[in-house]
N, C-alpha and C positions, 0 to 999 in steps of 0.2 A: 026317649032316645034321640041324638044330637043327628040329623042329617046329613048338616055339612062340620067339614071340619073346621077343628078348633083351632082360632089363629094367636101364636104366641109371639109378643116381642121381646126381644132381647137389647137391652142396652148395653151395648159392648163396646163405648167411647173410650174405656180402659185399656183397651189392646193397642196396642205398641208391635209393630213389627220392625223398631229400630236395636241396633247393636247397643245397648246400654241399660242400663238398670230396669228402665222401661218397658223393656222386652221381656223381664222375669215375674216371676211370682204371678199375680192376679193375672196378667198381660199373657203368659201361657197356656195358664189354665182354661181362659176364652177363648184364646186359637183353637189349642184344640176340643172346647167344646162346638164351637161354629164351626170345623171344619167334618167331626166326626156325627153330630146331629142326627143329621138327616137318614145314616149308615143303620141305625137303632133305633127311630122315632117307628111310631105305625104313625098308618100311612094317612090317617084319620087328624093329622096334625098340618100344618101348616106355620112355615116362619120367616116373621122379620126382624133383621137385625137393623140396629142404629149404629152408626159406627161414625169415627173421621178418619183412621188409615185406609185411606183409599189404596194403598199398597196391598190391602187384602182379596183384593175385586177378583186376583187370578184364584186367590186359594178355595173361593167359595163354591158348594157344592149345593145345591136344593134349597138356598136359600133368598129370600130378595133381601138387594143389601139398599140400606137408607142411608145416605152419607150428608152428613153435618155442612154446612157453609160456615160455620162458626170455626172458629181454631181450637175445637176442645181438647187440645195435647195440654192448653193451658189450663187450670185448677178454674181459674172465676170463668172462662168462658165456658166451662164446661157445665158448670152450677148453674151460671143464666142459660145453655142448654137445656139443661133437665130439667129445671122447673119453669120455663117459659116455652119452649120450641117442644117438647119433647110430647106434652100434652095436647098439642094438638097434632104432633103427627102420630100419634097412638091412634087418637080419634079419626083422622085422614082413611090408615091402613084399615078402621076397622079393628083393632086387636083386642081380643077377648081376654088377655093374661099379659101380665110383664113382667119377664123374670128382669129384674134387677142385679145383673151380674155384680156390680162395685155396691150394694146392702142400699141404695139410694133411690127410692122413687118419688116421683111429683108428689107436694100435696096434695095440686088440683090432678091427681089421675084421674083419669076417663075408663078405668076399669081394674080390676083388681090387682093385686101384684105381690108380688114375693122380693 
């Protein structure tokens, strides 16, 4: 039996809280996963999100948010993201799971992922 809780990251450099295309589809479905989370998780969970809209900082509820210095709104910035930066701040946080919101995780991950 697991002591402490289990710590999940979430890569959620897809969310867009801009007026434009960017804002829909994938980019919704992350808000409101990050923002209702925590409402429904037990309590035995713990999470970090990755993110670079830093426009989201007000929306966040129970979560700690990790924001990019990269400009990952751009496609190749965000690729050198996830498989250069992303692996070591997995391993930084400690994160036990990564849900891979946009289907994409490190080669080199540092712990399992979905």
């Amino acid at each position: 039996m697991r002591n402490q809780a289990a710590h999940i990251g979430l890569n959620a450099h897809l969310l867009s809280l801009s007026q434009s295309y960017r804002g829909a589809g994938i980019s919704w479905y992350i808000f409101n996963l990050l923002t209702r989370l925590k409402q429904v998780s037990p309590d035995n969970f713990k999470y970090s999100a990755f993110l670079g809209d830093r426009a989201f900082q007000a929306q966040a509820s129970g979560l700690a948010l990790n924001f990019s210095r990269l400009p990952t709104r751009r496609p190749a910035a965000r690729i050198l993201w996830e498989q250069f930066v992303q692996p070591l701040a997995l391993r930084r946080a400690k994160v036990d799971l990564l849900h891979a919101l946009a289907f994409v995780a490190p080669l080199a991950a540092p712990c399992p992922f979905v």
